[in-house]
FISETOR-98147 format. One record per residue (C-alpha): residue number from 1; residue in one letter; y, z, x. Coordinates in steps of 0.2 Angstrom, whole numbers, plus 5000, padded with zeros to 4 digits. Example, Ala and Ser with C-alpha at 12.3 -4.5 7.8 and 13.67 -1.06 7.14 Angstrom:
! residues 2
> k,r,c2,c3,c1
> 1,a,4978,5039,5062
> 2,s,4995,5036,5068
***
This chain:
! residues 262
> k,r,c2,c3,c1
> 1,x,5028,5375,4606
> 2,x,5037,5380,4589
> 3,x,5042,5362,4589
> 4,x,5026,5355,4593
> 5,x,5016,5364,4579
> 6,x,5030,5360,4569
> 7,x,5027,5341,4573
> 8,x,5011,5341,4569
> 9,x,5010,5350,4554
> 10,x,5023,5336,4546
> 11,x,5010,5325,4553
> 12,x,4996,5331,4542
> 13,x,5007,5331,4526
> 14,x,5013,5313,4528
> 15,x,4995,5308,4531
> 16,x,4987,5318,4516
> 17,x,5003,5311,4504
> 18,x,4995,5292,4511
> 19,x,4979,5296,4507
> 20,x,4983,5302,4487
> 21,x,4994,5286,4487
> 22,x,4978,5277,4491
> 23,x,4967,5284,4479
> 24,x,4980,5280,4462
> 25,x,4978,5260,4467
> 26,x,4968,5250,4451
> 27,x,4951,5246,4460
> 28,x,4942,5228,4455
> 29,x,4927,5219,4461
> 30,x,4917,5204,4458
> 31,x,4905,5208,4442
> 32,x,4909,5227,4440
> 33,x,4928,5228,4431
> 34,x,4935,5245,4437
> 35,x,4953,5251,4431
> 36,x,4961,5266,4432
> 37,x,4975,5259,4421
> 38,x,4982,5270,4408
> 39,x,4991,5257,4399
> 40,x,4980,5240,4402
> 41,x,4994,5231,4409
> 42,x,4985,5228,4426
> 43,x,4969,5221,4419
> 44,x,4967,5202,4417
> 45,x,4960,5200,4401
> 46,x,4947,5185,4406
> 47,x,4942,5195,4420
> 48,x,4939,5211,4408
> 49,x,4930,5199,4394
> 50,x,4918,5189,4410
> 51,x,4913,5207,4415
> 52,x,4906,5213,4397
> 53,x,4897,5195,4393
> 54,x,4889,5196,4413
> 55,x,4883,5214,4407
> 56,x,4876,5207,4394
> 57,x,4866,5190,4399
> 58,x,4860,5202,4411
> 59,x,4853,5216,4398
> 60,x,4846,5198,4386
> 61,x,4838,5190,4401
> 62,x,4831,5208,4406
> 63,x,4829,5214,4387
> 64,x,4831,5201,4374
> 65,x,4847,5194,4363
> 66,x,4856,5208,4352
> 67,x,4857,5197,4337
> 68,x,4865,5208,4324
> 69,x,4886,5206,4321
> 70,x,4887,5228,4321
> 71,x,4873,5231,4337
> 72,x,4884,5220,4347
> 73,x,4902,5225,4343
> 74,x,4891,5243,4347
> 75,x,4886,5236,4364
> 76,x,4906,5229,4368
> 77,x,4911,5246,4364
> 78,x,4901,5254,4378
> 79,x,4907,5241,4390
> 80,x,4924,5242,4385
> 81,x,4926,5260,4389
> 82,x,4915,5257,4404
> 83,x,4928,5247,4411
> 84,x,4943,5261,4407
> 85,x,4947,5256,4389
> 86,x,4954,5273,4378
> 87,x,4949,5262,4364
> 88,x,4935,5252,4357
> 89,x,4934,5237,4345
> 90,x,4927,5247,4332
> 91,x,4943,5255,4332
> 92,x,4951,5243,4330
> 93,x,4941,5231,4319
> 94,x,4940,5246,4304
> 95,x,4960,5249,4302
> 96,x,4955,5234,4291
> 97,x,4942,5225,4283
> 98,x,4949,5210,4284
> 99,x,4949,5211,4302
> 100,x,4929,5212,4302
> 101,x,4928,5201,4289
> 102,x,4936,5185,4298
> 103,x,4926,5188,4315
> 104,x,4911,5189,4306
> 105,x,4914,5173,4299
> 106,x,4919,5164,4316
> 107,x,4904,5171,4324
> 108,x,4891,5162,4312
> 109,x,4900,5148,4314
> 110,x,4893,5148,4332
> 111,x,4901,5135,4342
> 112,x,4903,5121,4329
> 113,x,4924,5120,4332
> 114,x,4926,5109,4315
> 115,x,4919,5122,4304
> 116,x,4931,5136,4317
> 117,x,4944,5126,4313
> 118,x,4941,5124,4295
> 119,x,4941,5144,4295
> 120,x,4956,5144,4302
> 121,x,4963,5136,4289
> 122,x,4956,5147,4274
> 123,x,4966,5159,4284
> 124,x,4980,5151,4284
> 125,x,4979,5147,4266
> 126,x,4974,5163,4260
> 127,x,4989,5169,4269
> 128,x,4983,5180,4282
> 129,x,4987,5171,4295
> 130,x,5008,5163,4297
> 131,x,5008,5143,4300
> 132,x,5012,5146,4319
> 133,x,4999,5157,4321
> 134,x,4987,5143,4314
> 135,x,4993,5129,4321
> 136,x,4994,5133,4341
> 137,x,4977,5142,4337
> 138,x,4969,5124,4331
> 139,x,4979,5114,4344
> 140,x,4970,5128,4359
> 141,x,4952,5125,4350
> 142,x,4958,5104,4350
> 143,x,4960,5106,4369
> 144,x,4943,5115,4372
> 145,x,4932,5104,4361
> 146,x,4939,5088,4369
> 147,x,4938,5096,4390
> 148,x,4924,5109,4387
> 149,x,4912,5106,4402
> 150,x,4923,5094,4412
> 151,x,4930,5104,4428
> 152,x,4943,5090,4431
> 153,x,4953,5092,4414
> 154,x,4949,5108,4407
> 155,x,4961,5118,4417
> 156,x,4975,5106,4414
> 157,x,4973,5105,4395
> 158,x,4973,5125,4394
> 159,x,4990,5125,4407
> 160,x,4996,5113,4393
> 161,x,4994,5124,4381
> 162,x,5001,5137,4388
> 163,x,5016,5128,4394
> 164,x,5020,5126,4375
> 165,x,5018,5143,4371
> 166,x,5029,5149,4385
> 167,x,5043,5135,4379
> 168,x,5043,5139,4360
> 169,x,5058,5149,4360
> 170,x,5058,5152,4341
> 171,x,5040,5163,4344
> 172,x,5039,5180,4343
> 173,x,5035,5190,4362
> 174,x,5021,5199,4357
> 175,x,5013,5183,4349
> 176,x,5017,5175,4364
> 177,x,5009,5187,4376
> 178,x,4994,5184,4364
> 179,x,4992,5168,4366
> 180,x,4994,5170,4385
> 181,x,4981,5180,4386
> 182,x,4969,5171,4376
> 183,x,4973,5156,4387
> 184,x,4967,5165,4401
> 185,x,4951,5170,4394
> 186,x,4947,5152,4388
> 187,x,4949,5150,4408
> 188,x,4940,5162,4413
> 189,x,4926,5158,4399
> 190,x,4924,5141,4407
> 191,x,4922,5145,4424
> 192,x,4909,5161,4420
> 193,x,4898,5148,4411
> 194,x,4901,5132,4421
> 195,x,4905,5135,4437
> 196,x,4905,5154,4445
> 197,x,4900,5148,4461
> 198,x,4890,5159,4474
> 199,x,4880,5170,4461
> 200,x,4863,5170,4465
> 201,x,4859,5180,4448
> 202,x,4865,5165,4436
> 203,x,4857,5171,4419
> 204,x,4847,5159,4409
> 205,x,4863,5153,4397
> 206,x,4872,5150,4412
> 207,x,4858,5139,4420
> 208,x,4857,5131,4405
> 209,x,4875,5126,4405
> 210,x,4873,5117,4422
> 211,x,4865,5106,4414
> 212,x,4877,5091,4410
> 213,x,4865,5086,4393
> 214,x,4866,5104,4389
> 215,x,4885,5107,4387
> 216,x,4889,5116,4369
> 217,x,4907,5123,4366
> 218,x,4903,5141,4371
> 219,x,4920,5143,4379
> 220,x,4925,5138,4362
> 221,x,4917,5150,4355
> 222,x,4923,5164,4366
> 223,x,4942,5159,4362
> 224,x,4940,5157,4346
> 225,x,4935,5175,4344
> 226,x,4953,5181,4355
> 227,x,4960,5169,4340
> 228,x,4953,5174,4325
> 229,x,4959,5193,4330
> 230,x,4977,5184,4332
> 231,x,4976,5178,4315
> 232,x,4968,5191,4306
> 233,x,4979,5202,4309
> 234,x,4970,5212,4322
> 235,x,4976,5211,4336
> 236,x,4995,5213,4330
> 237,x,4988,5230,4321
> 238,x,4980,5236,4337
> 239,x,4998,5239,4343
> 240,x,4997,5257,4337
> 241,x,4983,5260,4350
> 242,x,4998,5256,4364
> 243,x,4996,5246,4376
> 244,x,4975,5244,4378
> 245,x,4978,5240,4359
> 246,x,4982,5221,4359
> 247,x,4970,5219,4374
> 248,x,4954,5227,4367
> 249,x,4955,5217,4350
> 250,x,4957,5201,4360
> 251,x,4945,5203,4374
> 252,x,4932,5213,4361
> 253,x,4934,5200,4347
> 254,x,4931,5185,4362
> 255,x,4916,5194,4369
> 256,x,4908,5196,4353
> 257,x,4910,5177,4347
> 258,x,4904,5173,4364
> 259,x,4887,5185,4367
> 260,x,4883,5179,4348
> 261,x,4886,5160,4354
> 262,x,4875,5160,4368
***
């Protein structure tokens, strides 16, 4: 009998120790990011961006557009640390003006990629951006104004891109990893606002661009915000907010670009 009730009460411990175990796993659904990360090294970064921008064509369609810069960056704030973030993007946009400055100027250049591109310059230029960071930035926004809309090529061109950043021994890891993940919120961009297939709450925008005649270069726009926080300097700043860091300035800088685009 000692045995037995020994037996069982290991039983109980092993199955309580499981249950904890179970409850520490990062949770994600369709539509509604969840994370329990502490560090954001388990959160896709077009997955977190598609979830603030489908909060908010839900709040426009319901509510109307936010149309100025600072209510926005206000309303991916909320979302971000919705989805788990320590941080937000204001954080991260006021260690530096310049930071604010540049996104505010990709944003009103909507999603016209010459006059992003041309920005991207004056960066270089001006020397807030390096000539790496420029040129791959350009060469990503190249890609997306010549596939944007076309299923067939676009995911090939943004793998291309990638391919080069993930061979170009001579670039710095953390600019690497930034680019990476921009890459895979320009992929994730064009399929929220293309394809996203079984959703039967496509917002307006999104109904929109089903419409071949209606295509405009809003992935564009959403990865040119992820870039302009690589050149200005944002997103290599952000570091000092560990690992959520880079990740918020990325994905908050995209989803700005992108909710003012659209």
């Amino acid at each position: 009998m000692k045995n037995l009730f020994s037996f069982f009460s290991l039983f109980l411990l092993i199955s309580f120790t499981s249950c904890s175990d179970e409850s520490s796993t990062p949770e994600k659904s369709s539509g509604n990011l969840i994370t329990k990360s502490t560090d954001g090294s388990d959160v896709d970064p077009g997955e977190l961006h598609n979830d603030i921008v489908r909060k908010y064509e839900a709040y426009k369609d319901a509510n109307g557009a936010i149309t100025d810069f600072d209510a926005v960056v206000a309303f991916v704030d909320d979302e971000l640390k919705a989805s788990g973030s320590p941080i937000t993007l204001t954080q991260v946009l006021d260690q530096d003006p310049v930071f604010r400055e540049k996104l505010f100027e990709v944003v009103n250049a909507g999603a016209d990629i010459a006059k992003i591109n041309s920005i991207f310059n004056d960066m270089y230029v001006d020397k807030i951006s390096t000539y790496e960071q420029y040129a791959y930035a350009v060469d990503l926004m190249n890609k997306i104004d010549d596939n944007e809309g076309d299923v067939s090529t676009y995911y090939n061109a943004i793998a291309s891109f990638e391919s080069q950043v993930q061979n170009d021994s001579q670039m710095d890891s953390s600019l690497q990893k930034a680019f990476l993940q921009t890459g895979s919120i320009a992929s994730g961009s064009h399929y929220f606002w293309y394809e996203e297939p079984g959703n039967p709450n496509l917002s307006q925008t999104q109904q929109a661009l089903r419409n071949e005649s209606k295509i405009v270069r809003i992935a564009g726009a959403d990865t040119a915000g992820a870039l302009a926080g690589i050149q200005s300097g944002a997103v290599a700043a952000a570091s000092v907010f560990g690992g959520w860091g880079g990740l918020v300035a990325l994905v908050g800088c995209a989803a700005v670009s992108s909710i003012m685009a659209s």
